[in-house]
C-alpha positions in Angstrom: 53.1 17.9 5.0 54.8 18.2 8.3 57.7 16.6 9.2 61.2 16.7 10.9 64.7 16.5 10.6 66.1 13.6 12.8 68.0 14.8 16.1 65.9 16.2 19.1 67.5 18.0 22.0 65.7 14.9 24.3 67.1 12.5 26.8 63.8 10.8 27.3 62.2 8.6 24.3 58.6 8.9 25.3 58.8 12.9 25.5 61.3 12.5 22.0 58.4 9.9 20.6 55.6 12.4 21.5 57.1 15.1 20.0 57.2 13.0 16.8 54.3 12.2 16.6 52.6 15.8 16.6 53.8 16.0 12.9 51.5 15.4 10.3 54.4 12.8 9.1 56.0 10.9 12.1 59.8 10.4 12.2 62.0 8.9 13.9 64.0 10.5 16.7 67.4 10.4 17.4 69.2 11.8 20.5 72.2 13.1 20.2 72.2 13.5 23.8 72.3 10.1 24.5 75.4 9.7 22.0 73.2 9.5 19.0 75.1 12.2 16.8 75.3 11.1 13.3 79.0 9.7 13.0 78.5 8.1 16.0 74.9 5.8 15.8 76.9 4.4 12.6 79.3 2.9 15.1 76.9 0.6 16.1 73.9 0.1 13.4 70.5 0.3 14.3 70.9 0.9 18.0 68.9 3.6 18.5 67.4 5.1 22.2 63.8 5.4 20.3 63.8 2.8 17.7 62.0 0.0 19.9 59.3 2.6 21.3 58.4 3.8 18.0 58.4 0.9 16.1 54.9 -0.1 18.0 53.5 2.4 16.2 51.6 1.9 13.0 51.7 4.4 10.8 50.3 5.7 7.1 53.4 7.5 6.5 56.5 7.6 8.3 59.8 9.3 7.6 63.1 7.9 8.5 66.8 9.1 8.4 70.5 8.1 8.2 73.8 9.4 8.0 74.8 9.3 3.6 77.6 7.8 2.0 79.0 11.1 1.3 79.0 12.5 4.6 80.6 9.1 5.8 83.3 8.8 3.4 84.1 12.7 3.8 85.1 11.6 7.4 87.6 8.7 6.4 85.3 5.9 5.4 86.0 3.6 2.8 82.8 3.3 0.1 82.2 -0.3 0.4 82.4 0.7 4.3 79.9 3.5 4.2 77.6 1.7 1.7 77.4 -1.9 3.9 77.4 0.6 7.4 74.1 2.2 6.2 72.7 -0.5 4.7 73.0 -2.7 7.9 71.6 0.8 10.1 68.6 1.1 7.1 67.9 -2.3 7.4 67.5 -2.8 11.2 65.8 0.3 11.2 62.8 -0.8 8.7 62.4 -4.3 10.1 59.1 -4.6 11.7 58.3 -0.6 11.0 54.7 -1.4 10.0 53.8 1.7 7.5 51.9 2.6 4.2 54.8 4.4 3.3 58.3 4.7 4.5 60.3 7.6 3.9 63.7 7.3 4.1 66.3 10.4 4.1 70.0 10.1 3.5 71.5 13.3 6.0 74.4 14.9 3.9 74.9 18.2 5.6 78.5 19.1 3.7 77.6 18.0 0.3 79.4 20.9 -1.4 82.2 19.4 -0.4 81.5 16.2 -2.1 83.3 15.9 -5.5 82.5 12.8 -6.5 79.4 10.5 -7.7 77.0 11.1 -4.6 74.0 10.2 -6.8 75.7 7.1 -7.4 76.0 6.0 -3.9 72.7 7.0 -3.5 71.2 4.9 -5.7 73.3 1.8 -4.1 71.2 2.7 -0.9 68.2 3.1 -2.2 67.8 0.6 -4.9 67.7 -1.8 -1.4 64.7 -0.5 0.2 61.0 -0.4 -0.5 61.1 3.9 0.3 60.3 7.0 -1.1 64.0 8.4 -1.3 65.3 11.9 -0.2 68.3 13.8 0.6 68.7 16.3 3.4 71.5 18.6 2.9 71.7 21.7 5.7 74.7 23.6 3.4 75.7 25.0 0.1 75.6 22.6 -2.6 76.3 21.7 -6.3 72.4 22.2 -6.1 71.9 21.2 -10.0 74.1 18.1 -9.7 71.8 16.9 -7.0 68.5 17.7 -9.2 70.8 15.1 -12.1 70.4 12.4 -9.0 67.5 9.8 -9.5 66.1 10.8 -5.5 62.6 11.9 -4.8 62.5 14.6 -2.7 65.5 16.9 -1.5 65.7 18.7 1.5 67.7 21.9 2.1 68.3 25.3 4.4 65.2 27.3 2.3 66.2 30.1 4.6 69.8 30.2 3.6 69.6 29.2 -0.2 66.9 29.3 -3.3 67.9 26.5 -6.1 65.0 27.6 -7.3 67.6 29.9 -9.3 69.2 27.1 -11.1 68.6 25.6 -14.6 67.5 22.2 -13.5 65.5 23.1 -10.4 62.9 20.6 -9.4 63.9 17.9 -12.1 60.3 15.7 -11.1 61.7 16.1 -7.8 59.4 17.3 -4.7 61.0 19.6 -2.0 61.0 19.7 1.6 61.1 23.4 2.7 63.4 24.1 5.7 62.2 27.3 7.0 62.1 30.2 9.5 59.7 32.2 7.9 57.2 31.7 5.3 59.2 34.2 2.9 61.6 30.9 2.8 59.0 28.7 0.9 59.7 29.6 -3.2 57.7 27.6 -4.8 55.5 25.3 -2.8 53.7 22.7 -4.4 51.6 19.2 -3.5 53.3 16.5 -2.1 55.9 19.1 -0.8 57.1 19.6 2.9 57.8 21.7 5.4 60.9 20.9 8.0 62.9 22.5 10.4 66.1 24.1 8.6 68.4 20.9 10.4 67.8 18.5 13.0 67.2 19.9 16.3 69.8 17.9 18.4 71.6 21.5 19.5 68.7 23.3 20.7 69.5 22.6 24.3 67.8 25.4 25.5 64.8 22.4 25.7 61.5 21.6 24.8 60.1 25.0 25.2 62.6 25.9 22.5 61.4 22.6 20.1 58.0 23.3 20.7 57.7 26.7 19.5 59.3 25.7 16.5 56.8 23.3 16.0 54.1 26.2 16.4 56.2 28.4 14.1 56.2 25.7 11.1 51.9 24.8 12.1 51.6 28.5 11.1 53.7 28.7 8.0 51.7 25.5 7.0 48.5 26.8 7.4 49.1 29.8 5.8 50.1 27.8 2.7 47.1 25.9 2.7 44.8 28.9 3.2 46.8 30.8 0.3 46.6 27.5 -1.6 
């Protein structure tokens, strides 16, 4: 129920790769470091530091990530741009990823600022792909427009906001809890997870830094399981 975000503060992709594969779900790093920030890995599709090195893995379940359509066309993108770009990063992405199940997460950090048909868009991205769809947004959001959307599981800041509060909470849908404390986790159920709040491409402090968040979120884990 373990899993991350994305970004890692890592320049090396065995130490990024190891650190992946510690979570109880695996997922793919990307290194901001090396120039793999969101708006600019889209540049080039699929040409990711890790991508190679982890695809000779074999996993049961795996989670994957991209920049969304939102996010993209937010920063000047045209839709039919931002819809082909991520399809032609999903798709290099899942060739030869040999897993029982792929998850694949569209990153949307300003979604509140989206006022149009993001579930749309979604769906064009997902109806593609043989994935378990989610969302990861790290800000305020229309949070009952996004439980309307036809995704899976939805991702959010549990330390910052609780759409637990709103009418169509949950909607079917399963939630990934980004925490700091285990205060932060609502309403946890099975087949929910536990994330870091965002990617952790900023915390250059270094892997000390990564790593004992990784020991904070084994102990908010385990202490849901024990409660459960």
């Amino acid at each position: 129920m373990l899993t991350g975000i994305g970004s890692l503060p890592f320049v090396e992709v065995k130490t990024a790769i190891d650190y992946s594969l510690k979570h109880d779900i695996p997922f793919l790093p990307e290194l901001p470091f090396k120039g793999e920030a969101m708006l600019d890995y889209i540049k080039n599709p699929g040409k990711l530091s890790c991508l190679e090195e982890f695809k000779k893995h074999q996993f049961n379940v795996v989670k994957v990530q991209s920049i969304g359509p939102a996010t993209l066309i937010l920063s000047g993108y045209s839709e039919d741009e931002a819809i082909s770009r991520i399809y032609d990063h999903v798709s290099k992405i899942l060739d030869g990823l040999d897993a029982g199940e792929i998850i694949l997460f569209l990153d949307e950090p300003a979604l509140g600022q989206a006022l149009f048909d993001f579930g749309g868009l979604w769906q064009a991205i997902f109806s593609s792909f043989d994935v378990t769809s989610g969302v990861h947004t790290c800000g305020n959001a229309d949070w009952d427009r996004i439980f309307e959307t036809d995704i899976e599981i939805l991702s959010f800041d549990a330390s910052q906001y609780n759409p637990t509060l709103y009418p169509k909470y949950r909607s079917g849908k399963r939630i990934a809890w980004g925490v700091k404390n285990l205060e932060d986790v609502k309403d946890f159920v099975e087949g929910d997870l536990i994330t870091p709040l965002c990617g952790l491409g900023g915390k250059n402090q270094g892997y000390i830094t990564v790593e004992r968040i990784f020991e904070r979120l084994e102990m908010i884990k385990e202490r849901i399981i024990n409660a459960g």
